[in-house]
PARO-179300 format. One line per field, with one value per residue: residue number from 1; residue in one letter; x, y, z of N, C-alpha, C in turn. Coordinates in Angstrom, 2 decimals. Atoms other than C-alpha are relative to their C-alpha. Layout:
// residues N
resi (NUM:...)
resn (a:...)
n_east (X:...)
n_north (Y:...)
n_up (Z:...)
ca_east (X:...)
ca_north (Y:...)
ca_up (Z:...)
c_east (X:...)
c_north (Y:...)
c_up (Z:...)
This chain:
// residues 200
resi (1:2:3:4:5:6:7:8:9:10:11:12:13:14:15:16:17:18:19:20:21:22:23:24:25:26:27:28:29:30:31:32:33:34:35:36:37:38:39:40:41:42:43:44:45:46:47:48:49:50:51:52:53:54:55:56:57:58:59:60:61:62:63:64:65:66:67:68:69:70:71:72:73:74:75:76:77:78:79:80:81:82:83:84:85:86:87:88:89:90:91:92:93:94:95:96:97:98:99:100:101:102:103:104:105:106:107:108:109:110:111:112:113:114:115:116:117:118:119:120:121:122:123:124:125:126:127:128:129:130:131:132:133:134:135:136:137:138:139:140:141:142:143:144:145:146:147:148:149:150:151:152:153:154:155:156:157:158:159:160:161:162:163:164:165:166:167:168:169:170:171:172:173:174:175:176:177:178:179:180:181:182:183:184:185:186:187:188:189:190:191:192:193:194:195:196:197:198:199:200)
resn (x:x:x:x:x:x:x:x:x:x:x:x:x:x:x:x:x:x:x:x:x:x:x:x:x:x:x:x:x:x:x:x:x:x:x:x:x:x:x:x:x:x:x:x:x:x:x:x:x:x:x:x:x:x:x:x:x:x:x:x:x:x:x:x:x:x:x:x:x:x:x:x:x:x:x:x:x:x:x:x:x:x:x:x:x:x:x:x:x:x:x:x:x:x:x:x:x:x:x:x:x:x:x:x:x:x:x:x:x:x:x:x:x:x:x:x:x:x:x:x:x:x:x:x:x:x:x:x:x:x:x:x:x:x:x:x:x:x:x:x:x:x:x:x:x:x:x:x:x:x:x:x:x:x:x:x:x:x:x:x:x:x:x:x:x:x:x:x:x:x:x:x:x:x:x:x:x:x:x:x:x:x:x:x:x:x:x:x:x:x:x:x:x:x:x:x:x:x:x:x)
n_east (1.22:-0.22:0.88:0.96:-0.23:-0.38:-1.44:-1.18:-0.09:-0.85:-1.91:-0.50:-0.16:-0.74:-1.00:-0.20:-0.49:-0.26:0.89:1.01:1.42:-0.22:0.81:1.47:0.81:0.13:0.21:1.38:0.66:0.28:-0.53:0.23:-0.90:-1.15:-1.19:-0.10:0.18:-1.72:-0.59:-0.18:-0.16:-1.64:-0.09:0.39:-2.05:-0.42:-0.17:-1.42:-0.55:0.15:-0.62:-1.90:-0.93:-0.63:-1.39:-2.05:-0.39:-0.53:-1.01:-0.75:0.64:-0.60:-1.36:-0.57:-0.48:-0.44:-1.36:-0.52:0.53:-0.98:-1.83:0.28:-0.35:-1.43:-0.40:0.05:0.04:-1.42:-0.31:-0.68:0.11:-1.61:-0.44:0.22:-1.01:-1.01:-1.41:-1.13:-0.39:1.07:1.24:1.12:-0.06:1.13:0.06:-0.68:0.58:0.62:1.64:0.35:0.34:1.15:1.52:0.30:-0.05:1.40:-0.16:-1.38:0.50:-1.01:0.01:-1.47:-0.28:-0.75:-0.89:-0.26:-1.38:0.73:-0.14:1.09:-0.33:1.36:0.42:1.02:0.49:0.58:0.75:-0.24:0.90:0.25:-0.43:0.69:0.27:-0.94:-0.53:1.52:0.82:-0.84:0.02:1.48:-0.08:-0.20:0.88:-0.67:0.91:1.23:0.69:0.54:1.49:0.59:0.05:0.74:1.34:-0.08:1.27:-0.61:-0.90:1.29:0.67:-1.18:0.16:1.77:0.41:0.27:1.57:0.17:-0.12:1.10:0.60:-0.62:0.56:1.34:0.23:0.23:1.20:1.00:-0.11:0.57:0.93:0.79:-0.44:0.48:1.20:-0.41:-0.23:0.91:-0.30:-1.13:-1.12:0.06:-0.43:-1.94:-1.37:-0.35:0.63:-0.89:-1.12:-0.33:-1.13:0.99)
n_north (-0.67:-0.87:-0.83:-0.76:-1.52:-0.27:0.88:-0.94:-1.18:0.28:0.69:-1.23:-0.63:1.09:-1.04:-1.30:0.13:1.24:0.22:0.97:0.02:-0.86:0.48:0.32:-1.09:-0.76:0.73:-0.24:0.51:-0.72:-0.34:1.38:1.24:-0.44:0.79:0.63:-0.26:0.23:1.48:1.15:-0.33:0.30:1.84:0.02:0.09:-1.05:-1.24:0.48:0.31:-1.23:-0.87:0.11:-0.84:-1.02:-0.27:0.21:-1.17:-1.49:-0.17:-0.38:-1.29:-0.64:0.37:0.01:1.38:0.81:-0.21:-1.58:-0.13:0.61:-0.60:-1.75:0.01:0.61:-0.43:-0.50:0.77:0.57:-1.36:-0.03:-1.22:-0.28:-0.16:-1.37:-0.74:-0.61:0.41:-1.29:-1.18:-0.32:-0.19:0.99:0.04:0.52:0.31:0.96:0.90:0.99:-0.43:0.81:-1.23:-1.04:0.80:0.20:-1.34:-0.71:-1.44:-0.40:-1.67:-1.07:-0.72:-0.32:-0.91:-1.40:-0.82:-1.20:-0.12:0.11:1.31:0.93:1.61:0.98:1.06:0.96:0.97:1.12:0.73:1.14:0.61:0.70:1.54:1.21:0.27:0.58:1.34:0.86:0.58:0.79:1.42:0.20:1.11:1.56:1.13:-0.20:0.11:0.03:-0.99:1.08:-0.72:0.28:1.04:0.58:0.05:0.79:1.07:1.13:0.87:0.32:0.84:1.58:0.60:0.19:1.71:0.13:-0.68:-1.30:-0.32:0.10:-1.50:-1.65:0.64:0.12:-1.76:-0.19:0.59:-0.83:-1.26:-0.11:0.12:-1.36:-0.87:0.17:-0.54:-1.20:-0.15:-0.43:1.85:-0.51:0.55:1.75:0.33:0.25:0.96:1.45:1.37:0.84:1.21:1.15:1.29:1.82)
n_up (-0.42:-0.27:-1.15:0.12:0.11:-1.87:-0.36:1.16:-0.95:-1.61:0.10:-0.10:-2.12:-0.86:0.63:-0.46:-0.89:-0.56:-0.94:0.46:-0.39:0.74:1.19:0.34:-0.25:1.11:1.04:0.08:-1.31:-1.31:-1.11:-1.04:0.58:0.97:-0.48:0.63:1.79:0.19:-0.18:1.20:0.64:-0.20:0.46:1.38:0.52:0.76:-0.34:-0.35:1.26:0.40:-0.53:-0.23:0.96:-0.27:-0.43:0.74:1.21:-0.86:-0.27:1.70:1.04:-1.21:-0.42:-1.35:-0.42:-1.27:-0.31:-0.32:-0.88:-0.32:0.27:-0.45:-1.86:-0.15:0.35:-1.35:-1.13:-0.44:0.09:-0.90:-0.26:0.14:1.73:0.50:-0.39:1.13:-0.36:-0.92:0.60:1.11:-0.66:0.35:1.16:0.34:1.30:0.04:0.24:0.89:-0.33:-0.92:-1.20:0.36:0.24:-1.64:-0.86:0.35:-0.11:-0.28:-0.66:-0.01:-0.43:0.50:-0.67:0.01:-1.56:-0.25:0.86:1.09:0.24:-0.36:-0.77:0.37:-0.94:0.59:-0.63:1.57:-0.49:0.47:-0.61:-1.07:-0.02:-0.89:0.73:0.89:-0.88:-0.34:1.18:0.57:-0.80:-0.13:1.43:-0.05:-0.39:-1.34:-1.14:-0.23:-1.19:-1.09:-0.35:1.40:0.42:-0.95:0.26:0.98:-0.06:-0.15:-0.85:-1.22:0.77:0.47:-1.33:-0.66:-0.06:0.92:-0.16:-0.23:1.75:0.59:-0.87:0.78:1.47:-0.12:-0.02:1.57:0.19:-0.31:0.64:1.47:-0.25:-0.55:0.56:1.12:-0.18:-0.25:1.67:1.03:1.36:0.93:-0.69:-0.30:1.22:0.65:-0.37:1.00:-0.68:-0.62:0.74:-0.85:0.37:0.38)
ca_east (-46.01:-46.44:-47.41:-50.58:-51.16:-51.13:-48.42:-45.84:-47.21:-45.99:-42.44:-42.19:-43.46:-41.46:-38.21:-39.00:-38.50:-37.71:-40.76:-43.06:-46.04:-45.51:-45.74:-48.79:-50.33:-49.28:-50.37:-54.25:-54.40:-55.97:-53.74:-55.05:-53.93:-50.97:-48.55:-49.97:-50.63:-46.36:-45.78:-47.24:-46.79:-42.47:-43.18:-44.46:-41.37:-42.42:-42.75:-39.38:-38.16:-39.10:-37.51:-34.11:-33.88:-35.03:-32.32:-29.56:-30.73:-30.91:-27.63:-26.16:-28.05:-26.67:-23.33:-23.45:-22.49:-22.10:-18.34:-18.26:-20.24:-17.89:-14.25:-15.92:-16.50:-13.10:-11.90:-12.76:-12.54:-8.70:-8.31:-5.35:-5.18:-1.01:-1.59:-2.47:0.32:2.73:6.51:9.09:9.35:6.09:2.95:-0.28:-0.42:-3.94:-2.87:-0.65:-3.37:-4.72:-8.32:-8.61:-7.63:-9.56:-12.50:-12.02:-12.02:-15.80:-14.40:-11.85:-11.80:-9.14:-8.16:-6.05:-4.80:-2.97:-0.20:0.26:3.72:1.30:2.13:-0.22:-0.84:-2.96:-4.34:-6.13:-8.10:-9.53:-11.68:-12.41:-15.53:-16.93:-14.33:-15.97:-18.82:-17.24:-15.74:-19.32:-20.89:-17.95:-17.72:-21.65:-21.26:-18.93:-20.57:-18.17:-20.74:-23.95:-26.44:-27.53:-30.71:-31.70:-30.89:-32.71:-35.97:-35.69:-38.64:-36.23:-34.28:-38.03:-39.10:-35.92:-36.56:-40.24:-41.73:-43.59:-47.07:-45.74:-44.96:-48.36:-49.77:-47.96:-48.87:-52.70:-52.35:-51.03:-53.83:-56.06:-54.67:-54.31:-58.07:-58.77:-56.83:-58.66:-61.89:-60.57:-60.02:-61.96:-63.17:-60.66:-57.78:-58.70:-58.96:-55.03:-53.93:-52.90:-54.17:-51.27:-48.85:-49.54:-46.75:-48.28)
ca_north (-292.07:-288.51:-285.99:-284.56:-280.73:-280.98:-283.36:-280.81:-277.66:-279.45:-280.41:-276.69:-275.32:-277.80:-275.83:-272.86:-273.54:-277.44:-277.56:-280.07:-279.34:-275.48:-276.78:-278.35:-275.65:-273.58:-276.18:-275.46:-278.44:-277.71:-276.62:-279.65:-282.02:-280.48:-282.37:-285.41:-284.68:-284.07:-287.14:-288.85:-286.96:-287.15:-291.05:-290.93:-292.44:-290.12:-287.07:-288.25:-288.91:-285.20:-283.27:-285.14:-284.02:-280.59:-280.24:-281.50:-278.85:-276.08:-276.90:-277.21:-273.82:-272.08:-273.96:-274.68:-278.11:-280.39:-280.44:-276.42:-276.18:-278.24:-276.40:-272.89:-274.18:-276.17:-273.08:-271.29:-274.06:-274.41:-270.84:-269.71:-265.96:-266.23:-266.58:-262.65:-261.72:-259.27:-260.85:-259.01:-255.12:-255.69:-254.13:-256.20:-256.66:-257.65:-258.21:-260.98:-263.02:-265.93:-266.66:-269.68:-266.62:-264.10:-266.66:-266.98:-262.95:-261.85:-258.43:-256.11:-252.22:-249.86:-247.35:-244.38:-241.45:-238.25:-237.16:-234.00:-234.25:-234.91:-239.00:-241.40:-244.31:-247.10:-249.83:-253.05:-255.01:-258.42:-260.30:-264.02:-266.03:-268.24:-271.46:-273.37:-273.08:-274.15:-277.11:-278.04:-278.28:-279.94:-282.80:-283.14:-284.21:-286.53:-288.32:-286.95:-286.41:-287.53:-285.44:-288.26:-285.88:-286.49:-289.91:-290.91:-289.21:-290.91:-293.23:-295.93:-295.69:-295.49:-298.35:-300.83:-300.48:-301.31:-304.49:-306.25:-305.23:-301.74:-301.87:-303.13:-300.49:-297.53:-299.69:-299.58:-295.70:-294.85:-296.52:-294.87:-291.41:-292.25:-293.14:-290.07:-288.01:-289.54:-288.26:-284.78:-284.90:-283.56:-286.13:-284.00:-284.86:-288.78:-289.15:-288.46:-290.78:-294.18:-297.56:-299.11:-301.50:-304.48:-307.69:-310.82)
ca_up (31.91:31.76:35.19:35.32:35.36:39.55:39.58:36.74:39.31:42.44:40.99:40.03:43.59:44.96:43.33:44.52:48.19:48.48:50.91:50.10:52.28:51.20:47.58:47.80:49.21:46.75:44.30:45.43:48.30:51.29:54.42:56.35:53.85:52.11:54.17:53.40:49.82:49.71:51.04:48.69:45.78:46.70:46.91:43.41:41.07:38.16:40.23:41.67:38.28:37.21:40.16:40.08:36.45:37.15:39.55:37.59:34.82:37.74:38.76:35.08:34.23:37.80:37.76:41.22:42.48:45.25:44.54:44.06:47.46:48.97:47.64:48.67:52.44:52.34:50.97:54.23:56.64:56.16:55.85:58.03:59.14:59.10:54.96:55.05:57.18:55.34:55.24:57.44:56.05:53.43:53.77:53.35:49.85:48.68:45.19:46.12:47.28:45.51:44.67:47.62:50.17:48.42:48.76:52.97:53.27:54.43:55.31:54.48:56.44:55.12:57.14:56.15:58.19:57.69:60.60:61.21:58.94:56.27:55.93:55.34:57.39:56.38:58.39:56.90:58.74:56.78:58.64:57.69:57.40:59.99:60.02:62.63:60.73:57.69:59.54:60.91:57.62:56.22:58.83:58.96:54.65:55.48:57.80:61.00:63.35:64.15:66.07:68.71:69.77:65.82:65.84:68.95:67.95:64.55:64.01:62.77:65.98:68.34:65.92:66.60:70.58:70.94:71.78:69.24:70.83:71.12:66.80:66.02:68.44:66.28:63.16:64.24:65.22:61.77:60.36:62.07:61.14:57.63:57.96:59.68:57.09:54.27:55.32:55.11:51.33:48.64:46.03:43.74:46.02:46.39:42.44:42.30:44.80:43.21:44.72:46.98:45.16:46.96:46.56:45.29)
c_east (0.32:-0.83:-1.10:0.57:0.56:1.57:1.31:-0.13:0.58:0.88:0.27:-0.43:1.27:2.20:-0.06:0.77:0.76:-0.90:-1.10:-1.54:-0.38:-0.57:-1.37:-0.91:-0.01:-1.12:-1.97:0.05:0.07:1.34:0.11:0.70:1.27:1.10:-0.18:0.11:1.14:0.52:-0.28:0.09:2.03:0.03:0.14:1.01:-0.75:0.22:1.82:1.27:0.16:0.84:1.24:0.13:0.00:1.21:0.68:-0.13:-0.04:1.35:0.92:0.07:0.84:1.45:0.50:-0.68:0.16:1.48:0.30:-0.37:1.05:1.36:-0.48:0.10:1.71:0.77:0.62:0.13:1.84:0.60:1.10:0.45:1.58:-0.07:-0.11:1.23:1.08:1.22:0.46:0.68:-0.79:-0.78:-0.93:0.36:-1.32:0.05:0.32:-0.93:-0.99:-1.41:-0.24:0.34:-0.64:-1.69:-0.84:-0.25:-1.62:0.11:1.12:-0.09:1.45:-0.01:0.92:-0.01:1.20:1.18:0.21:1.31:-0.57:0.18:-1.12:0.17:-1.38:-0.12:-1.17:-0.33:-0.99:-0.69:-0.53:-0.99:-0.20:0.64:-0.48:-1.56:0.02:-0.02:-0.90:-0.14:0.79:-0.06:-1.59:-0.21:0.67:-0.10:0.68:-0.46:-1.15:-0.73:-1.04:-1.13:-0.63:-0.25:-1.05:-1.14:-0.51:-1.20:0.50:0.52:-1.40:-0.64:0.96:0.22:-1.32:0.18:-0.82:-1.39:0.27:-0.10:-1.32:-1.02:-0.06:-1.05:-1.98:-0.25:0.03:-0.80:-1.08:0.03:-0.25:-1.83:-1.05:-0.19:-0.80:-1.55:-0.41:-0.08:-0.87:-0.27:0.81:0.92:-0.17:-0.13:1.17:0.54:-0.61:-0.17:1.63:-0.17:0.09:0.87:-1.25:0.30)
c_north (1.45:0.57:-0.01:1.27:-0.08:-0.60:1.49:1.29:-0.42:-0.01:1.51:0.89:-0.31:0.61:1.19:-0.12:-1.22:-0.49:-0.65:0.49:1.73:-0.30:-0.61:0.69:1.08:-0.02:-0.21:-1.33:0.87:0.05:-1.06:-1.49:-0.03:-0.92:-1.58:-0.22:-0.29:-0.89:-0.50:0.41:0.07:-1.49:-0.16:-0.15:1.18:1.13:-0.09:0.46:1.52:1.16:-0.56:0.51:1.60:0.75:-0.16:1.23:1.04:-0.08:-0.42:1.26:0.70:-0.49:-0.29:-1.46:-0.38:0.59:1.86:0.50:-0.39:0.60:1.15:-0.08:-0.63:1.73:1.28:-0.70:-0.22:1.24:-0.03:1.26:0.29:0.08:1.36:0.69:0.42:-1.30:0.91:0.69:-0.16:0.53:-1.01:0.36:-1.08:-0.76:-1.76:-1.42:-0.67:-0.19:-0.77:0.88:1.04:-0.63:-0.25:1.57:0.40:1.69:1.07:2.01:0.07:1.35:1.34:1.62:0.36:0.48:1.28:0.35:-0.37:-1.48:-0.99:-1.17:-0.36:-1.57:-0.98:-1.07:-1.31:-0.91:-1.65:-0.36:-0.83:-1.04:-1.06:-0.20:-0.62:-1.47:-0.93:-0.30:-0.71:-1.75:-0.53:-0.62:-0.99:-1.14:0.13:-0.11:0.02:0.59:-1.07:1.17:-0.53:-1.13:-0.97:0.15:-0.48:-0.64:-1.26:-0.42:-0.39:-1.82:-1.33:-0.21:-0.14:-1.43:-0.10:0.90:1.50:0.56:-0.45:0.98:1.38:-0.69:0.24:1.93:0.58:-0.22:0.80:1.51:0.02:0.22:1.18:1.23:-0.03:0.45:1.76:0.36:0.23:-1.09:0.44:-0.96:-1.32:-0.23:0.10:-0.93:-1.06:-0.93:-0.27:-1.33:-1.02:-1.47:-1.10:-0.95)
c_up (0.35:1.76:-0.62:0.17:1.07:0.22:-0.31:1.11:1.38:0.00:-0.42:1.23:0.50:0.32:0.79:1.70:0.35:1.22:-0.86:0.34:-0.60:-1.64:-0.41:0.23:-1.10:-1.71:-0.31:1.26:1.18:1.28:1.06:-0.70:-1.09:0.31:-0.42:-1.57:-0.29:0.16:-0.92:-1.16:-0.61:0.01:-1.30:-0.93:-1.23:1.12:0.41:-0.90:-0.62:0.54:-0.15:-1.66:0.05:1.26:-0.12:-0.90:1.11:0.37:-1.00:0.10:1.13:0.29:1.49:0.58:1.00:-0.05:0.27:1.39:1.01:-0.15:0.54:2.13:0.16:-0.24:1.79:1.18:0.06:-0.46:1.61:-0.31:-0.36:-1.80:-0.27:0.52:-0.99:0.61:0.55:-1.32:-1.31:0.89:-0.57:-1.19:-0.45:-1.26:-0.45:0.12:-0.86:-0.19:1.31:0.96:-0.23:0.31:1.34:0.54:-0.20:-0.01:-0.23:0.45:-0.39:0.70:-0.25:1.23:-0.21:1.36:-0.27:-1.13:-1.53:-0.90:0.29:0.18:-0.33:0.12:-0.96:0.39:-0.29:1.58:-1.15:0.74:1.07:0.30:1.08:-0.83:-1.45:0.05:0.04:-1.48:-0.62:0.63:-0.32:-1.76:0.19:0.54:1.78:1.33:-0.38:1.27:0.56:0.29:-1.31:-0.40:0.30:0.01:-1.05:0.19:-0.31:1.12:1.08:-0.51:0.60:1.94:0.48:0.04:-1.32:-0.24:-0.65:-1.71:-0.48:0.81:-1.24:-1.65:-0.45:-0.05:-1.15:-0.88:-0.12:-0.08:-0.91:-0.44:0.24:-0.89:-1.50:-0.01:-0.24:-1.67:-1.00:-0.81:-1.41:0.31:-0.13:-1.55:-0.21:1.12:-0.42:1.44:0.27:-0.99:0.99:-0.61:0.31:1.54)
């Protein structure tokens, strides 16, 4: 099954920023119901189906990868300032280094000065990206730390300490938003959403 027009313009919004409710707005829904609109339009297995291939061909066409994302912070996260140090009786020597330390330097200031005896001295000061940053985003892919504030407001974790009442409570509230939200909708908008897949 192919998109529609709306559908094919949302999955290219959608690209531009990776903002859903954004995209739909873009996409001509209203402001009030853009957010839902995204939701269910990101449910949707084609639309689904559409953006995971255009983002394998954007990151074909751009060459830029999980793994390359990954070796560039590694690259800087295990960066170690002693790899620039000259050896005893060199001077810095920029040439020498490799691309994986060329790859950790965000800054480099040359300095040069004249003495009075007409010798020039020249100072080079290399500065080196953020490695705790680095680090963070590194640990945070592999699963190192979890941000307990994030976890705890979760709706799976609010969901797995309620009582039963308190889950058919939320269950009823939702409901009654959806409900609310569907009243809001153009009779444009309500011709594209698809009848709930109910199990036999």
């Amino acid at each position: 099954m192919t998109l529609n027009s709306r559908q094919s313009r949302f999955v290219e919004e959608y690209l531009v920023d990776l903002n859903g409710k954004q995209a739909a707005i873009r996409c001509g829904y209203s402001k009030v119901t853009a957010e839902a609109q995204a939701s269910r339009l990101l449910r949707n297995v084609q639309v689904r189906v559409a953006l995971e291939d255009a983002l394998k061909a954007r990151s074909k066409r751009t060459e830029v990868t999980a793994d390359r994302v990954l070796n560039e912070l590694a690259k800087i996260a295990f960066s170690n300032m002693k790899d620039y140090w000259p050896q005893p009786g060199e001077r810095v020597d920029l040439s020498r280094l490799d691309e994986d330390r060329t790859a950790a330097i965000k800054e480099i200031t040359i300095e040069e000065k004249v003495d009075r005896a007409g010798v020039l001295h020249r100072h080079i000061h290399l500065r080196l990206h953020d490695k705790i940053g680095a680090l963070n985003s590194l640990a945070r892919h592999l699963g190192l730390f979890t941000d307990r504030h994030v976890i705890e407001n979760s709706i799976e974790y609010r969901v797995t300490r309620m009582t039963s009442e308190e889950r058919l409570a939320l269950v009823a509230e939702i409901l009654e938003e959806g409900d609310r939200l569907l009243t809001m909708l153009t009779p444009e908008e309500l011709v594209e959403i698809e009848p709930r897949q109910l199990a036999p």
